[in-house]
C-alpha positions, 0 to 999 in steps of 0.5 A, spaced: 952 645 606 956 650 608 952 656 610 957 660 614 957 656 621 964 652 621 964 647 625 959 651 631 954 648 626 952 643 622 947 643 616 946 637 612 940 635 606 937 628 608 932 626 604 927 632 605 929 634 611 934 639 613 938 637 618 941 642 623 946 640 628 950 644 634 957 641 633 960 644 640 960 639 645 965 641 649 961 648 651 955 645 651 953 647 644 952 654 647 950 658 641 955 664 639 953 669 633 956 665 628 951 660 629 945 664 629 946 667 623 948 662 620 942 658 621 937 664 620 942 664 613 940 656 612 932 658 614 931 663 609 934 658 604 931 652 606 924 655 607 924 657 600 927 650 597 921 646 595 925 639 596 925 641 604 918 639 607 921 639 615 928 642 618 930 638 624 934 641 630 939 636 634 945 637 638 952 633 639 954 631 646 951 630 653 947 637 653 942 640 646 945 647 649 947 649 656 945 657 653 949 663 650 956 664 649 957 670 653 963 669 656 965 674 649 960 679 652 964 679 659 970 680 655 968 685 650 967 693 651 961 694 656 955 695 652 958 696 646 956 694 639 958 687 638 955 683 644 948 688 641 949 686 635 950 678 637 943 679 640 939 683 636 940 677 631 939 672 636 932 676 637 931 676 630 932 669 629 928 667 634 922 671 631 924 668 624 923 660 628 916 663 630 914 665 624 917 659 620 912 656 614 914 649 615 914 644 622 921 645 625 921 639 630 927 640 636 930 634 638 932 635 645 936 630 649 939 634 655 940 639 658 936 646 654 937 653 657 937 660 655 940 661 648 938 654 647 931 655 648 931 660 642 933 656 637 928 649 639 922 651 643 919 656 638 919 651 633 913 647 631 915 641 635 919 640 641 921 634 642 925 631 650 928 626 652 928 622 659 935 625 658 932 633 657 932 639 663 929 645 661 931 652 665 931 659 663 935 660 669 938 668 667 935 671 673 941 667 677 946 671 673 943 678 674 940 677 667 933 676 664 928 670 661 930 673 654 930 669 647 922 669 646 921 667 654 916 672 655 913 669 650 913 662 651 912 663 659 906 666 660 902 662 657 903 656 662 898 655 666 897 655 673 903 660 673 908 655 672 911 660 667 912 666 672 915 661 678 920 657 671 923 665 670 923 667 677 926 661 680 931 659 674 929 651 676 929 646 672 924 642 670 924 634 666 920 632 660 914 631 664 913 638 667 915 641 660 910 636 656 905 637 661 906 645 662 905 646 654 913 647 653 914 641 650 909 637 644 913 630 646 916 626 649 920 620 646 926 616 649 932 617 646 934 611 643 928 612 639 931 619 636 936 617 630 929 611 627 926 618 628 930 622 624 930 617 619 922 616 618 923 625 618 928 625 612 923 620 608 919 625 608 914 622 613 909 628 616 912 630 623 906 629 626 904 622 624 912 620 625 912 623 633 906 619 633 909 612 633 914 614 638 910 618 643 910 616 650 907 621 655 912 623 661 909 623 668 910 630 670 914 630 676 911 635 680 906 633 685 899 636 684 900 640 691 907 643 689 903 645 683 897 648 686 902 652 691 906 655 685 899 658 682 897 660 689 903 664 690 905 666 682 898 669 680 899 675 685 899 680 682 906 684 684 913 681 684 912 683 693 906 680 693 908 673 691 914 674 695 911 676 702 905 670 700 912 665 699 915 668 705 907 667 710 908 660 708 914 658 709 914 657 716 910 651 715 911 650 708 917 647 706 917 648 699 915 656 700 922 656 704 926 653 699 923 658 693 924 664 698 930 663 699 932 661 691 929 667 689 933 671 693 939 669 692 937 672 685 939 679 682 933 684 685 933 688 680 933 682 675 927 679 678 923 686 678 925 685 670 923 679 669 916 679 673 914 685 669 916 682 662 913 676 663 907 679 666 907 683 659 908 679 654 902 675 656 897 679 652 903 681 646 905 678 639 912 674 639 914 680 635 912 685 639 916 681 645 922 680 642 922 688 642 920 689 649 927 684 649 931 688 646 929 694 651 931 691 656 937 688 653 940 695 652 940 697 659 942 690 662 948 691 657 950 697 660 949 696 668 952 692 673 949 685 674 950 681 667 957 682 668 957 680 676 952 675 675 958 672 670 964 673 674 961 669 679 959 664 675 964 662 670 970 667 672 970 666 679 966 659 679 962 659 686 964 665 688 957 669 691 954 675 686 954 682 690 948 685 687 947 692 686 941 694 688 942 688 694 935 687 696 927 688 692 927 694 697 932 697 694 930 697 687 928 704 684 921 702 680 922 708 676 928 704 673 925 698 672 920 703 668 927 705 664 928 697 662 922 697 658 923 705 655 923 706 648 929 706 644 932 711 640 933 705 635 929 699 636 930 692 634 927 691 626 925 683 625 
């Protein structure tokens, strides 16, 4: 079934199910604009084609996708309309899973972080491995937890979500299953029997139930309890001067500081408020509040020295702009969130 994708993507009818495979191993399957809009292509006909009852979701290789191509973004004019346009329709591909009328089971065996978070975990069912590891580690790269992670964090207890999107760690199965993130977790070698009893048009959940076994979360009941101590705070200083407190006799408070502040200052500040935001709002409206922000980031200057120091000059330390949290203006953080004079249509 051809839907436009290449071979970035594969999509294939087995039995009642449409299957989706990301075919680009050797980038970690990370998602490219080409992708998206042929999976929202395949969407929209496999959401109306009564033969299809589940769409399955995997990946080929070590890692289900390492996040966005966005080397073409730092390639590519600065703000210009190619890189908005390549996450306008990422955002509304990541609506469109949300609202998607039938179940949409991920099957995540390896690593899974930003863009690929988009493509799996707005689904219905989200199913990891004892081989997956979830991050949405954009703050590291001078970005934000965008593809619906204002959605998708807040709703993690315990302030589990606050710590993922401004620590950018990563998490295992068990975490992600016990946080809420993840419906189940499976071995992988029980993965291609699953897909068979999907495609013979078993319910999803009856299927997930024969192969499901619960992950022991690997974060101690202490660590927890010391996340939602420090992440409930109400400001973004408060959480850090509560880390910083604690971190004289702590050494889990130490660590985290000190992640957090080689992150960007300014994309901390965003992501704290986007996070705390959508809280109370819809998917849809935070996939807007999403493309506000991508707007500014698009034209400022951390995005592009977060991936310079990741990818073009491996290893090399970010120089942040502003350099410290004390220096980040809040009035510009407001303009992050500013309407548009064009906001994004779902």
């Amino acid at each position: 079934m051809d839907f436009g994708g290449g071979d970035e993507i594969r999509f294939e009818r087995k039995g009642s199910a449409g299957v989706v495979t990301l075919t680009r191993p050797k980038a970690l399957n990370a998602v490219t604009h080409r992708m998206v809009k042929a999976l929202s292509r395949a969407l929209t006909a496999w959401e109306r084609d009564r033969d299809i009852a589940t769409v399955v979701i995997k990946a080929e290789g070590r890692a289900f996708s390492a996040g966005g191509d966005i080397l073409d973004i730092y390639e590519g004019e600065r703000g210009g309309e190619s890189a908005i346009a390549f996450f306008a329709d990422e955002y509304r591909l990541n609506a469109q899973i949300a609202r998607f009328k039938k179940p949409y089971v991920a099957l995540i065996d390896g690593i899974v972080m930003g863009g690929g978070v988009g493509v799996s975990f707005h689904g219905s069912h989200r199913v990891m491995t004892e081989n997956a590891q979830f991050a949405m580690p954009e703050v590291g790269i001078g970005f934000f937890p965008d593809v619906g992670g204002s959605h998708l964090l807040p709703d993690l207890g315990g302030s589990f979500g606050m710590y993922l999107g401004l620590t950018g760690n990563r998490i295992g199965n068990g975490d992600a299953l016990w946080s809420g993130l993840a419906t189940h977790t499976v071995e992988a070698s029980y993965l291609p029997g699953l897909l068979d009893g999907l495609a013979e048009g078993g319910d999803p959940g009856s299927e997930l139930r024969e192969v499901f076994r619960a992950a022991p979360r690997k974060t101690d009941g202490a660590t927890l309890a010391a996340i939602a101590r420090h992440f409930s705070l109400g400001s973004l200083d408060d959480i850090l001067a509560s880390l910083e407190q604690a971190a004289k006799a702590d050494e889990f408070a130490a660590a985290t500081l000190s992640t957090m502040r080689s992150k960007s200052p300014t994309s901390l500040a965003v992501a704290f408020r986007a996070i705390s935001a959508g809280l109370t709002l819809s998917m849809d409206d935070c996939m807007r509040m999403e493309f506000r922000i991508l707007n500014r980031m698009l034209v400022g200057h951390d995005f592009y020295e977060g991936i310079r120091a990741a990818i073009i000059d491996k290893g090399s330390k970010p120089v942040w702009r502003p350099a410290t949290l004390d220096e980040v203006d809040p009035a510009v953080v407001d303009a992050y969130f500013a309407p548009l004079g064009k906001e994004l249509v779902l």
